[in-house]
Rosetta silent file (secondary structure, phi, psi, omega in degrees, C-alpha in Angstrom):
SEQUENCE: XXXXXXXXXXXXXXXXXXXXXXXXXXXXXXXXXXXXXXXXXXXXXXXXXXXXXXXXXXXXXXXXXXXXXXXXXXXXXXXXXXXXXXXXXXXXXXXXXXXXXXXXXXXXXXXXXXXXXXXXXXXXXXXXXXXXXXXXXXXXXXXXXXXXXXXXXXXXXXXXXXXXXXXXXXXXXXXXXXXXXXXXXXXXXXXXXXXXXXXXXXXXXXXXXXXXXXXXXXXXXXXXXXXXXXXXXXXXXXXXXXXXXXXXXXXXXXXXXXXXXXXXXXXXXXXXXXXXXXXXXXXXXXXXXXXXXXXXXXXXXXXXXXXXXX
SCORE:     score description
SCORE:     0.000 S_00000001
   1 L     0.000  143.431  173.614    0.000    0.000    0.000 S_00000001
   2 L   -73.422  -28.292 -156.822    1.239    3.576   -0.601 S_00000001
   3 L  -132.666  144.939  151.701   -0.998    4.976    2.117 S_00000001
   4 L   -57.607  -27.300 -161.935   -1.446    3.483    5.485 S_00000001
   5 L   -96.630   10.156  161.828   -5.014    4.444    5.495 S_00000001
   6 L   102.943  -31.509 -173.384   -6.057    1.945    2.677 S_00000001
   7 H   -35.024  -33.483  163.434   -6.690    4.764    0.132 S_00000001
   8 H   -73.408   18.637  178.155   -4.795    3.924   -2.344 S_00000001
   9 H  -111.366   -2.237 -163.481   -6.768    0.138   -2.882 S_00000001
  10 L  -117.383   24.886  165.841   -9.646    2.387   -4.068 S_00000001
  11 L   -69.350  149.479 -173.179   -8.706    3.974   -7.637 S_00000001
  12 L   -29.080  147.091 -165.831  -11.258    3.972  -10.477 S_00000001
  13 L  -105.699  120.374  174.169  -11.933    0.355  -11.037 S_00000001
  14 L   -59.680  129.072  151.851  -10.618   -1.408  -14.081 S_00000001
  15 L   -56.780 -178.226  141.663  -12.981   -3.758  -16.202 S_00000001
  16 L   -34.937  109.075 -176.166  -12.022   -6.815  -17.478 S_00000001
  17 L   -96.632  157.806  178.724   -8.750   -7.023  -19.445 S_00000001
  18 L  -103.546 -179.119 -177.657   -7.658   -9.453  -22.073 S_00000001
  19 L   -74.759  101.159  148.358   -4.030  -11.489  -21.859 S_00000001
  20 L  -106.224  -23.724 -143.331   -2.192   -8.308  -23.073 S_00000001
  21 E  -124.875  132.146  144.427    0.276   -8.016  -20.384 S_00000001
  22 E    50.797   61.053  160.911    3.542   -9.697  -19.640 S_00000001
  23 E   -54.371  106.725 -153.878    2.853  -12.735  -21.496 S_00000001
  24 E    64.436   46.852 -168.113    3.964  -16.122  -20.261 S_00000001
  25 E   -90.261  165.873  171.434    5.192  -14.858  -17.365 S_00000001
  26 E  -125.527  168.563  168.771    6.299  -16.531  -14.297 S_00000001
  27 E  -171.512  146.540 -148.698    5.979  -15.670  -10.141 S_00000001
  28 E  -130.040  169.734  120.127    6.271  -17.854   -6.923 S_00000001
  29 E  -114.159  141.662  162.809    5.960  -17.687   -3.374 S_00000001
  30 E   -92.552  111.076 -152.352    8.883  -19.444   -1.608 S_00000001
  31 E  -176.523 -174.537  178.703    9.284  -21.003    1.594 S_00000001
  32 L  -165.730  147.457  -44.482    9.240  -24.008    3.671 S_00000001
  33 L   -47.043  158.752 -167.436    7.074  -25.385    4.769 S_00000001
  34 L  -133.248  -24.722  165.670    4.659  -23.607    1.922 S_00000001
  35 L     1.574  -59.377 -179.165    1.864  -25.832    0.928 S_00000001
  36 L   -64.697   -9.385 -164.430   -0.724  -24.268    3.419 S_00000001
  37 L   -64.718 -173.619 -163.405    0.152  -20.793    1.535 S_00000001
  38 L  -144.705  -10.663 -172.213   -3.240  -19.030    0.287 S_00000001
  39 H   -71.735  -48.800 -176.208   -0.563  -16.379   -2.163 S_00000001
  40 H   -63.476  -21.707  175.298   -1.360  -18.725   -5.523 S_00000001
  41 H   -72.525  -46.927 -132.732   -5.216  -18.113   -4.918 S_00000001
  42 H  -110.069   -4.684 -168.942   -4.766  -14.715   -3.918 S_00000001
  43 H  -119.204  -50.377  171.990   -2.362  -13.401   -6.665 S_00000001
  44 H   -45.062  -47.252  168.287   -3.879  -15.695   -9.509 S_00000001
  45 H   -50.604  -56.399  173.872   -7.678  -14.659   -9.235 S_00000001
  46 H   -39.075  -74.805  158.874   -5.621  -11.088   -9.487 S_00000001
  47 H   -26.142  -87.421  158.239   -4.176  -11.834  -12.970 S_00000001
  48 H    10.290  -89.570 -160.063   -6.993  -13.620  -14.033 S_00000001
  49 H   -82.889   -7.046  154.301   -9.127  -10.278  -14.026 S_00000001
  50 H   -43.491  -47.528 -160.953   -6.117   -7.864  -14.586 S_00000001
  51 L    67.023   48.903 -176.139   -5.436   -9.932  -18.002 S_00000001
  52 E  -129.103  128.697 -177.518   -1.895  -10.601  -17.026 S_00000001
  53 E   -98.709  105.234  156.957   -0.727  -14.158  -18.477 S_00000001
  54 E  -138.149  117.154 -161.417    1.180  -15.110  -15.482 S_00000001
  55 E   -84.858  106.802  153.917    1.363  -18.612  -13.960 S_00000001
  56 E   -59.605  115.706  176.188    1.782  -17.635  -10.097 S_00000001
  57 E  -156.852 -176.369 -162.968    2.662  -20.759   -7.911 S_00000001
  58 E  -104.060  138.456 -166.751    3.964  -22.078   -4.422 S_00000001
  59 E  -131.638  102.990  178.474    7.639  -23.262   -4.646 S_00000001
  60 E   -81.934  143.835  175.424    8.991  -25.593   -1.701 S_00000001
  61 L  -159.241  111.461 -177.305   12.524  -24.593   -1.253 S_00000001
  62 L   -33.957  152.076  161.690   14.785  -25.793    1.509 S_00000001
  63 L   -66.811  -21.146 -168.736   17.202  -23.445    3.244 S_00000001
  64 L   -81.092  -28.836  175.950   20.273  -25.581    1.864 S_00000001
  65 L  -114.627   23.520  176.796   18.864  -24.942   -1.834 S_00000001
  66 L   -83.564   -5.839  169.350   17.774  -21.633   -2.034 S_00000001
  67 H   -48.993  -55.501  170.719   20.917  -20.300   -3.367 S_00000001
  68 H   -74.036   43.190  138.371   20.819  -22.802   -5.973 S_00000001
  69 H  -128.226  -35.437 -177.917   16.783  -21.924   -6.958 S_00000001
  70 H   -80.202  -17.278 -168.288   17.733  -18.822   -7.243 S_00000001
  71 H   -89.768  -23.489 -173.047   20.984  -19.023   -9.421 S_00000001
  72 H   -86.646  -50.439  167.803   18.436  -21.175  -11.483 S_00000001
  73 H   -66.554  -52.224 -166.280   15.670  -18.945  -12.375 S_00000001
  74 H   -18.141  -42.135 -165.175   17.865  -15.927  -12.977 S_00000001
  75 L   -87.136   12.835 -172.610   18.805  -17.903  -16.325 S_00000001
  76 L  -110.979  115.976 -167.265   14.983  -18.378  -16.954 S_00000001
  77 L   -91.118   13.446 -164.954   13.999  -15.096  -18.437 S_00000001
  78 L   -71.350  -79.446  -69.081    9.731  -16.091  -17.509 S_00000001
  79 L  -109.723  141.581  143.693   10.593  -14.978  -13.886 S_00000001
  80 L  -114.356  -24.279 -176.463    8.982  -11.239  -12.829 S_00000001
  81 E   161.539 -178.675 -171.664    9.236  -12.351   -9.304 S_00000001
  82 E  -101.377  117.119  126.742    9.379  -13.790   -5.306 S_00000001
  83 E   -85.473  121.647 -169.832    7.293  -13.853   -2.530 S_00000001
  84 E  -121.210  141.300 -178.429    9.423  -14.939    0.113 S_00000001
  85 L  -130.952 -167.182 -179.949    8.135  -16.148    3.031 S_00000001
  86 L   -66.650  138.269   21.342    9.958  -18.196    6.106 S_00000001
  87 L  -109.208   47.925 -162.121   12.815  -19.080    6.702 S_00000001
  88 L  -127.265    9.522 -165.588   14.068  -17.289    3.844 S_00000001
  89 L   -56.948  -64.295  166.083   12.861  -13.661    4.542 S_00000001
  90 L   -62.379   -3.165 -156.748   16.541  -12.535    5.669 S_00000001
  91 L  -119.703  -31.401  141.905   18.727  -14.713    3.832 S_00000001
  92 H   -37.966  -35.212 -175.670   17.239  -13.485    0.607 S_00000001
  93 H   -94.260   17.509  158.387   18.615  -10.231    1.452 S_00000001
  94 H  -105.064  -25.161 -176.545   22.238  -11.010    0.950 S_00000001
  95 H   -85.379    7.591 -151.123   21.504  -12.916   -2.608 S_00000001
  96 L  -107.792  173.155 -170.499   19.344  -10.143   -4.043 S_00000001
  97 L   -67.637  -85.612  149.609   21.235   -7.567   -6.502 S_00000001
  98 L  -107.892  175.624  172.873   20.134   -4.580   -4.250 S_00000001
  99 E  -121.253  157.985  163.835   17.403   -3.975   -1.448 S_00000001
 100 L   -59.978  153.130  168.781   14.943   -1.028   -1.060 S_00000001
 101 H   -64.829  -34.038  161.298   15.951    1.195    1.914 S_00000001
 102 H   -18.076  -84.762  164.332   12.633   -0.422    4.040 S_00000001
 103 H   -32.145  -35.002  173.048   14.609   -3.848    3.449 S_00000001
 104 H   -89.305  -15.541 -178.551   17.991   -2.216    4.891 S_00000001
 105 L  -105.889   10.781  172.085   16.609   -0.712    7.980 S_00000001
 106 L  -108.824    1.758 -167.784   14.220   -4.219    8.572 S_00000001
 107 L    56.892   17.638 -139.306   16.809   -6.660    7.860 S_00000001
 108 L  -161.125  150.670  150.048   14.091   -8.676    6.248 S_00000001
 109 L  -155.699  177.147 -172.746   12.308   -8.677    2.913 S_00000001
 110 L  -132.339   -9.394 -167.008    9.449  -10.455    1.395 S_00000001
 111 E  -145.702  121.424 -169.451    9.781   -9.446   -2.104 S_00000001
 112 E  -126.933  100.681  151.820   11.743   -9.892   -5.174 S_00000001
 113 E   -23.147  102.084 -154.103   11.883   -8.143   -8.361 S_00000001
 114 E  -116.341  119.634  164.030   13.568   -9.550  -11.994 S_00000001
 115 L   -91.440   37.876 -148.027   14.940   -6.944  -13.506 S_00000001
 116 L   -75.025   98.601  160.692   16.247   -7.669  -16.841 S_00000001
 117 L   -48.740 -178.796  129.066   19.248   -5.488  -18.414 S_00000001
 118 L     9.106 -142.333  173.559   21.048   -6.626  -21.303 S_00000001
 119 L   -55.561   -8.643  149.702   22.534   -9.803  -20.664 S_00000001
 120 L   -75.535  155.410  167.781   21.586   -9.598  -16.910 S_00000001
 121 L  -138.308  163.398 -158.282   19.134   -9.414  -14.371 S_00000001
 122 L  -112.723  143.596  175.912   18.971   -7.035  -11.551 S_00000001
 123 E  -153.959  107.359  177.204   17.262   -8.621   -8.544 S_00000001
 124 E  -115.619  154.303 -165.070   15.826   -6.188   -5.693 S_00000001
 125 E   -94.134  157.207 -155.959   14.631   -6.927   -2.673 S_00000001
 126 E  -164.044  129.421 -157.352   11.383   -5.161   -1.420 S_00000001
 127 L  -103.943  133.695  139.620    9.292   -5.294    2.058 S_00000001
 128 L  -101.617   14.725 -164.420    5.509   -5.426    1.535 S_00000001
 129 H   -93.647  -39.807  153.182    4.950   -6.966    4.572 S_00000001
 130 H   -13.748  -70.233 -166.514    5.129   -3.444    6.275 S_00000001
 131 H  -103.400    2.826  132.224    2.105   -2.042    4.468 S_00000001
 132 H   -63.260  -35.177  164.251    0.360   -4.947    4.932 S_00000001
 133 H   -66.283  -58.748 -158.725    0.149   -4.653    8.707 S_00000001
 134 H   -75.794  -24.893  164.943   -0.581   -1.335    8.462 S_00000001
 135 H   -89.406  -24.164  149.585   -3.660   -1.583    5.868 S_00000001
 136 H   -40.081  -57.173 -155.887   -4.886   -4.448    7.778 S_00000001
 137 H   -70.308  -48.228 -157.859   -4.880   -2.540   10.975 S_00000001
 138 H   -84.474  -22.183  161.195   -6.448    0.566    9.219 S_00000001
 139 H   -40.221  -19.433  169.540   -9.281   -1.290    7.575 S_00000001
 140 H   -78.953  -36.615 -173.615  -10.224   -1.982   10.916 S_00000001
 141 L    95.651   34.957  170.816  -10.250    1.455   11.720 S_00000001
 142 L   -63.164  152.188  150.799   -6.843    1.808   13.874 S_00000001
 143 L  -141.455  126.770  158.326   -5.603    4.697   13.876 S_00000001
 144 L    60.702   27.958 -129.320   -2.337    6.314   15.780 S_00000001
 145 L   -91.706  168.385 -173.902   -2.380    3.698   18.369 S_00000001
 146 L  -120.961   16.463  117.704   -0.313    4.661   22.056 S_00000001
 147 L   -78.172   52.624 -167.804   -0.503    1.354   23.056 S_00000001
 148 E   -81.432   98.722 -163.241    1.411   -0.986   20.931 S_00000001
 149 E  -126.732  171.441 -174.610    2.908   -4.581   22.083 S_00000001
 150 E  -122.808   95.032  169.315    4.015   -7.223   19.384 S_00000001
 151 E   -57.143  119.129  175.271    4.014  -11.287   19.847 S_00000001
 152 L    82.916 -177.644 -157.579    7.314  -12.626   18.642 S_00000001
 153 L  -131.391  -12.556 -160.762   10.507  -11.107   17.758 S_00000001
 154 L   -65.211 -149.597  167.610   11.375  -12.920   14.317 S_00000001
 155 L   -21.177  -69.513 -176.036   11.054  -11.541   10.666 S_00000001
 156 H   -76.171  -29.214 -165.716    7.538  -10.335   10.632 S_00000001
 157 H   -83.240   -2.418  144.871    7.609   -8.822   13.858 S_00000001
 158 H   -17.221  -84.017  171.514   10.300   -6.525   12.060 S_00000001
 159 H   -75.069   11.768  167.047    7.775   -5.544    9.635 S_00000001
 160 H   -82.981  -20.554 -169.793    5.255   -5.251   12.072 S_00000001
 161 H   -76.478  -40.937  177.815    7.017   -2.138   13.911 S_00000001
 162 H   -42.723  -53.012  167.685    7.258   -0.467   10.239 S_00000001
 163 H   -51.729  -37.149  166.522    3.868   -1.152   10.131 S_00000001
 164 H   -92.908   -6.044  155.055    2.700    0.596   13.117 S_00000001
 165 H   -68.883  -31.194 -165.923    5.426    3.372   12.487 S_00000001
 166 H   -91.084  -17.708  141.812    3.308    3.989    9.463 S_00000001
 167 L   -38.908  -29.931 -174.120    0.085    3.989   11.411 S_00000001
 168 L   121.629  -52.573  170.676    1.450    6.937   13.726 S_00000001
 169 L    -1.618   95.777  178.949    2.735    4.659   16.637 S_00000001
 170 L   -89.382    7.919  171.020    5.481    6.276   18.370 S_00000001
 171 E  -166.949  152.682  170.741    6.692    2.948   20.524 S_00000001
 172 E  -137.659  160.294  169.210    6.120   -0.825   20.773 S_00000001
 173 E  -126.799  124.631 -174.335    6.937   -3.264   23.416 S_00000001
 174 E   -96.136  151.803 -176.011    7.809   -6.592   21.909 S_00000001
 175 E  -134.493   92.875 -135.157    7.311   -9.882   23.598 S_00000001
 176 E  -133.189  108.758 -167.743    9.736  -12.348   23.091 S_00000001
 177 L   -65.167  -37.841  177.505   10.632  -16.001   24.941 S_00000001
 178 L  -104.774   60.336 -179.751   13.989  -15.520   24.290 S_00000001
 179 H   -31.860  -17.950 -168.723   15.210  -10.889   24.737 S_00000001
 180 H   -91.073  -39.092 -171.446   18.575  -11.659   23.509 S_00000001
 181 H   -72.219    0.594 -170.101   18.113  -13.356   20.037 S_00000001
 182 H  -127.428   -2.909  155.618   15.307   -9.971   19.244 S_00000001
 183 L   -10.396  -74.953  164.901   17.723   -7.198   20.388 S_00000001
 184 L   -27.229  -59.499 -177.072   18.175   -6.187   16.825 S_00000001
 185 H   -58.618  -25.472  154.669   14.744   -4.886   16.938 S_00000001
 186 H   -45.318  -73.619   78.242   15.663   -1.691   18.850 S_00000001
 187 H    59.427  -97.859 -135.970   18.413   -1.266   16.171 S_00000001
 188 H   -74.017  -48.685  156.310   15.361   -1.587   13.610 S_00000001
 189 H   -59.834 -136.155  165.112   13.182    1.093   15.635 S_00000001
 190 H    59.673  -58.459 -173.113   15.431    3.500   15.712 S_00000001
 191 H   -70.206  -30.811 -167.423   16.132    3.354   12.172 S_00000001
 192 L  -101.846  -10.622  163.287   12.406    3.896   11.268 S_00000001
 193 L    98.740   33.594  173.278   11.888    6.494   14.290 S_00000001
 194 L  -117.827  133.079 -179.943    9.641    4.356   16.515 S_00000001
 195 E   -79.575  115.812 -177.020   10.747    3.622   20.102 S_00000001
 196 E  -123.732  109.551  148.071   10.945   -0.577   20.438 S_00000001
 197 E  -123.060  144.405  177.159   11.442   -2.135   23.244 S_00000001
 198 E   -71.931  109.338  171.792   12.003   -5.997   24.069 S_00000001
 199 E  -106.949  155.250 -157.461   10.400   -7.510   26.668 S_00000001
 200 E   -80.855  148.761  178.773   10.329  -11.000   28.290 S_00000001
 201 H   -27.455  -63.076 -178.318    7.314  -13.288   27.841 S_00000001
 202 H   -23.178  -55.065 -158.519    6.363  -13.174   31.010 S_00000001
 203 H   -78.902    0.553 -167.466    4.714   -9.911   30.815 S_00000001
 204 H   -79.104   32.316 -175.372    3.021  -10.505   27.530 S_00000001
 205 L  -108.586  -66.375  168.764   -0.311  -11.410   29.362 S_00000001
 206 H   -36.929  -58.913 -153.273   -0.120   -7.876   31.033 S_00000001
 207 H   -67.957  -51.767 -155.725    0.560   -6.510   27.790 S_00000001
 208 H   -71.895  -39.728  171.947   -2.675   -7.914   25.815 S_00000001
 209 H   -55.923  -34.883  179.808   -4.408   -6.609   28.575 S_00000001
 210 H   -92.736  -25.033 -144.192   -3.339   -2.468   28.455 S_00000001
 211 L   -68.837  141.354  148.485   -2.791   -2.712   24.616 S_00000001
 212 L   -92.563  -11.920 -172.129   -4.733   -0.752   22.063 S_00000001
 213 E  -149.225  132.802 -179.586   -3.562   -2.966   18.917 S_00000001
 214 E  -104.456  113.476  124.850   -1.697   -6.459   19.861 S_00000001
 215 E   -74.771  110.452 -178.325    0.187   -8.225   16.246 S_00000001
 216 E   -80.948  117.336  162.788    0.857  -11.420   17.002 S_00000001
 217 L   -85.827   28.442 -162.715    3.721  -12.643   14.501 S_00000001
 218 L   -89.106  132.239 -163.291    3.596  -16.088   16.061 S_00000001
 219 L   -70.858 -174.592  178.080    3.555  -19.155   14.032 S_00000001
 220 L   -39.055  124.056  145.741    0.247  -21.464   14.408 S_00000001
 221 L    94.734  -20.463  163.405   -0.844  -22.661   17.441 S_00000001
 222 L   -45.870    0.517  178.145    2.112  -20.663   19.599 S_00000001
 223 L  -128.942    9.360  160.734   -0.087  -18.268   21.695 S_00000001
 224 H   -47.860  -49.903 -173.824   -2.742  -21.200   22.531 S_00000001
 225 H   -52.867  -66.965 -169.024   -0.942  -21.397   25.962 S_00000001
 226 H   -58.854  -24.981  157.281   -1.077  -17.167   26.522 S_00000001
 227 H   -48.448  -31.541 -148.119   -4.808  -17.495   25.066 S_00000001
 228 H  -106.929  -43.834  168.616   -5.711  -19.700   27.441 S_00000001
 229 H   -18.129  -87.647  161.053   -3.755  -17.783   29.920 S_00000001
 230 H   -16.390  -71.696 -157.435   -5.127  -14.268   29.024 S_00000001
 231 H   -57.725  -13.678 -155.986   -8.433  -15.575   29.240 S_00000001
 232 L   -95.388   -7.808 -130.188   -8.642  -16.817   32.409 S_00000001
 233 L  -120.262  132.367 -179.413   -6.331  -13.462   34.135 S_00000001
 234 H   -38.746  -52.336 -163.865   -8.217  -11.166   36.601 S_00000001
 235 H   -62.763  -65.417 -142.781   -7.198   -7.689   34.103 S_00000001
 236 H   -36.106  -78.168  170.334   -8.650   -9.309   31.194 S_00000001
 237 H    -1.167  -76.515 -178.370  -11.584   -9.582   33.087 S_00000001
 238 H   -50.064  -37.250 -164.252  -12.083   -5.986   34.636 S_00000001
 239 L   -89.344  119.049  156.044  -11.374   -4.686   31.196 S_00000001
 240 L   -27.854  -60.417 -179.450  -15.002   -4.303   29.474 S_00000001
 241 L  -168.156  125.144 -163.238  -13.560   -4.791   25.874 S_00000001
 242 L   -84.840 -165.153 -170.191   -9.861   -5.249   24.793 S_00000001
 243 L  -100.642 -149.362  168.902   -8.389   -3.512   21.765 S_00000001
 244 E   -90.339  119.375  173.714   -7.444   -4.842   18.341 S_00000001
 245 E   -72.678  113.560  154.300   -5.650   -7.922   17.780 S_00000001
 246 E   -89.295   85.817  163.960   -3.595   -8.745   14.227 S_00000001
 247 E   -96.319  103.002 -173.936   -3.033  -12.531   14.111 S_00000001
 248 L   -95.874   11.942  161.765   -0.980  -12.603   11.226 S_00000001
 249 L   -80.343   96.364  175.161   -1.175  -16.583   11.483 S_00000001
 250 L   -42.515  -36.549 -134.884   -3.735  -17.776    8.552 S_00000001
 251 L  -151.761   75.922   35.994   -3.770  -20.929    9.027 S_00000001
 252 L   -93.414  160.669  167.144   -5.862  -23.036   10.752 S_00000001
 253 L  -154.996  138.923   62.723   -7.976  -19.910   12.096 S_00000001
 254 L  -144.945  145.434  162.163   -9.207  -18.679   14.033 S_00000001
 255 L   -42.270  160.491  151.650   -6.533  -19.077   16.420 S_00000001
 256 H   -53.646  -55.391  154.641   -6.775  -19.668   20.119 S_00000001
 257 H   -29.370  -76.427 -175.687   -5.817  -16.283   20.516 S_00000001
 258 H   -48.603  -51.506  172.079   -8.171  -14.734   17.909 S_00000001
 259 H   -51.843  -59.911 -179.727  -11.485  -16.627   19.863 S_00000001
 260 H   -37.096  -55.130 -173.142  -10.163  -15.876   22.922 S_00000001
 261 H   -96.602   -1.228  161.845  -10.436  -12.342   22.232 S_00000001
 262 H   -77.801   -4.228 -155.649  -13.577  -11.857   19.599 S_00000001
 263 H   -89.219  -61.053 -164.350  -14.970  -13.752   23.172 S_00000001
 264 L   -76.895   19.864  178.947  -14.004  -10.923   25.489 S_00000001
 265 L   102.341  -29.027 -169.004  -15.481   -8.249   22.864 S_00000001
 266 L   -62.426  165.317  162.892  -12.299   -7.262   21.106 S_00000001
 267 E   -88.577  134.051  176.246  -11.479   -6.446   17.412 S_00000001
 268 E  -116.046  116.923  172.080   -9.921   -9.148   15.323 S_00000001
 269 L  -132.005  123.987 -131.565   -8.529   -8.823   12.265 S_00000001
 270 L   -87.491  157.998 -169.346   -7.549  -11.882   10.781 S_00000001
 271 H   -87.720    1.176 -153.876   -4.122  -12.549    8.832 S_00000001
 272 H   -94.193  -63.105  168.947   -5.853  -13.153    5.598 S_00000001
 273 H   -26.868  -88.815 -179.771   -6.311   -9.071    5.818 S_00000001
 274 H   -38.409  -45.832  165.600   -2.755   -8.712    5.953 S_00000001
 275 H   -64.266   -9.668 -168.522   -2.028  -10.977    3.319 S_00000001
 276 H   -98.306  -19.777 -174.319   -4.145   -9.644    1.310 S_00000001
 277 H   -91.258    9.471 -170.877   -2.832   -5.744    1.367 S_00000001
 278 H   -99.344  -45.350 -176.105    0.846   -6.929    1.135 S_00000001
 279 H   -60.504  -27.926  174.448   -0.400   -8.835   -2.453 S_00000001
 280 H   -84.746   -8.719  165.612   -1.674   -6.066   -3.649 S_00000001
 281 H   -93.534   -4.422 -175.570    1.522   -4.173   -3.528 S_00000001
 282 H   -78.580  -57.575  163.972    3.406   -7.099   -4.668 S_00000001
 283 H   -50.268  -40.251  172.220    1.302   -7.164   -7.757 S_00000001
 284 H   -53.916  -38.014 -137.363    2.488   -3.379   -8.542 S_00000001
 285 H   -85.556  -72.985 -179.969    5.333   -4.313   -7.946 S_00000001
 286 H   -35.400  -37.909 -170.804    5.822   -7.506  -10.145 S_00000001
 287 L  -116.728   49.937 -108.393    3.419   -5.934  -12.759 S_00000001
 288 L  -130.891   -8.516  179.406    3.922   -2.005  -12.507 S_00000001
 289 L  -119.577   15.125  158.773    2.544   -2.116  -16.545 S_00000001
 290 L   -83.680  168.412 -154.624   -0.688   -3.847  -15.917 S_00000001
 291 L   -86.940  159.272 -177.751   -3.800   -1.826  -15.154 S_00000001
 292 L   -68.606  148.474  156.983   -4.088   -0.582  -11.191 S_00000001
 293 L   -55.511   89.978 -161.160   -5.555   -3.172   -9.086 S_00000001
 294 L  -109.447 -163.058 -171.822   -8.908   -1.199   -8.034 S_00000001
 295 H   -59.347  -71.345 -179.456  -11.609   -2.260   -5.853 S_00000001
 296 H   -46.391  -32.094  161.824  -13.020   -5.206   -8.339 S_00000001
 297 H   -89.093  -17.221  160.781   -9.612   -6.842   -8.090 S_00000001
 298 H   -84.465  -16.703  166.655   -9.310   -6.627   -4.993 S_00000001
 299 L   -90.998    4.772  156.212  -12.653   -8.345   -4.295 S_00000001
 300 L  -109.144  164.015  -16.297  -12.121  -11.748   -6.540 S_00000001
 301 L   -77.331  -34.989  158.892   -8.790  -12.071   -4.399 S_00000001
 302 L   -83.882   12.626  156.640  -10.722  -11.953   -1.535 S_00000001
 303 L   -93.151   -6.123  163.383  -13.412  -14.402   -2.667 S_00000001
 304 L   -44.314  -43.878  155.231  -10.597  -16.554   -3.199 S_00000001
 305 L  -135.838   47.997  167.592   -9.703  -17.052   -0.013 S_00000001
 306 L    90.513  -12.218 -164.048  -12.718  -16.656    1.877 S_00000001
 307 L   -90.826  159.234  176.426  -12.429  -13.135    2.959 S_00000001
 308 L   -41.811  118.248  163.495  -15.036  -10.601    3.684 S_00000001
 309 L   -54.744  125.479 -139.089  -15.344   -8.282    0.242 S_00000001
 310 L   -90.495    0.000    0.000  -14.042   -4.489    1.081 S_00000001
């Protein structure tokens, strides 16, 4: 997204295009495991009504062989781009050509660009993951929140502080089993001008309790325990109705977490959100000479994968 406040998903709405665009093209998302992803539904349905011939698909690829998948498409001139997803979100960002400045102050990217020169290809790396949080969150109607904490310390939770720097958010407190291996996120506030600090697990119970907007970056089923926790904990209680929750885990859902807390009243907004505003900048990105993505394109990618139509 360009705009945290979704505006930019709403430009005059394209009809129906024929296969004019970027013919026989190719684009992935990569990861491991990747099966479970929902990005080949959610980027194909796009194409589809865009009229971009591009076969979009999910590519398992090991940590030992992504060097070697990548040295292999380069010579495949199909390729417009990556979606990279775990474990490869940092490790991508030493093989790519260049990165975006996002990508140098997150350590992290999600997104990769084919570039062809001459005899070459240029291959930059590019965070959408960012402006996904952040058009999730505002579709909800967040705004500016002064209560910010963060579940996990990895990748995503990177691009979740960008994302709530671009919301207004002037601090986060991250919540992390392990403070020493998520350090680096301080380092990563700093760079983007949001005050981050890492805190120990323990307190993340406390936290879900004062918060106005929670993002969990945890994989599946890791916040069942602190769900169960939460639910049961005297503040939880006291408090009338808790704030908004971003469980950017898809998959199975709803989460423990997410019930727990559409239970006690709160706002949930579901990772399927997020995935869905990070695809649409992904598509610019991959496709920047295809027609804008408008409203009507964005509503066959969400009946694709189930979600509410904006």
């Amino acid at each position: 997204m360009s705009q945290a406040d979704g505006t930019a998903l709403h430009p005059a709405v394209p009809g129906p295009a024929t296969p004019a665009h970027a013919a026989g093209t190719r684009a992935a998302v990569i990861g491991h495991p990747i099966a479970h992803s929902k990005s080949p539904a959610l980027h194909n349905a796009a194409y589809r009504l865009l009229g971009v011939d591009c076969r979009y698909s999910a590519e398992e690829v090991l940590p030992g062989e992504l060097e070697q998948f990548l040295a292999r498409i380069r010579q495949q001139e199909d390729w417009r781009g990556l979606s990279v997803t775990m474990p490869h979100k940092a490790t991508v960002t030493r093989l790519t050509t260049s990165n975006t400045p996002l990508v140098e102050a997150l350590g992290v990217l999600n997104t990769v660009t084919f570039d062809r020169k001459g005899a070459g290809v240029h291959l930059t790396g590019h965070n959408t993951d960012a402006a996904g949080v952040a058009g999730a969150l505002s579709h909800s109607g967040m705004r500016a929140p002064t209560r910010a904490a963060i579940l996990g310390g990895g990748g995503t939770a990177a691009a979740a502080v960008a994302g709530l720097h671009l919301l207004g958010a002037d601090s986060a407190d991250v919540f992390v089993r392990s403070p020493g291996r998520a350090r680096g996120l301080t380092d990563v506030g700093a760079r983007l001008g949001i005050a981050v600090t890492v805190q120990p697990w323990s307190g993340a119970r406390h936290a879900l309790a004062a918060a106005d907007v929670v993002v969990s970056t945890l994989p599946p089923h890791a916040a069942d325990s602190l769900a169960a926790e939460w639910s049961a904990a005297a503040e939880q209680r006291r408090r009338a109705t808790p704030g908004t929750l971003l469980d950017v885990a898809y998959d199975p859902w709803p989460s423990a977490l997410a019930t727990a807390w559409a239970d006690a009243g709160g706002t949930v907004v579901p990772g399927l959100e997020m995935l869905l505003y990070q695809a649409v900048e992904q598509i610019r990105l991959f496709f920047p000479e295809a027609p804008e993505p408008g409203r009507e394109v964005i509503n066959v990618m969400c009946d694709a994968v189930g979600a509410p139509r904006r």
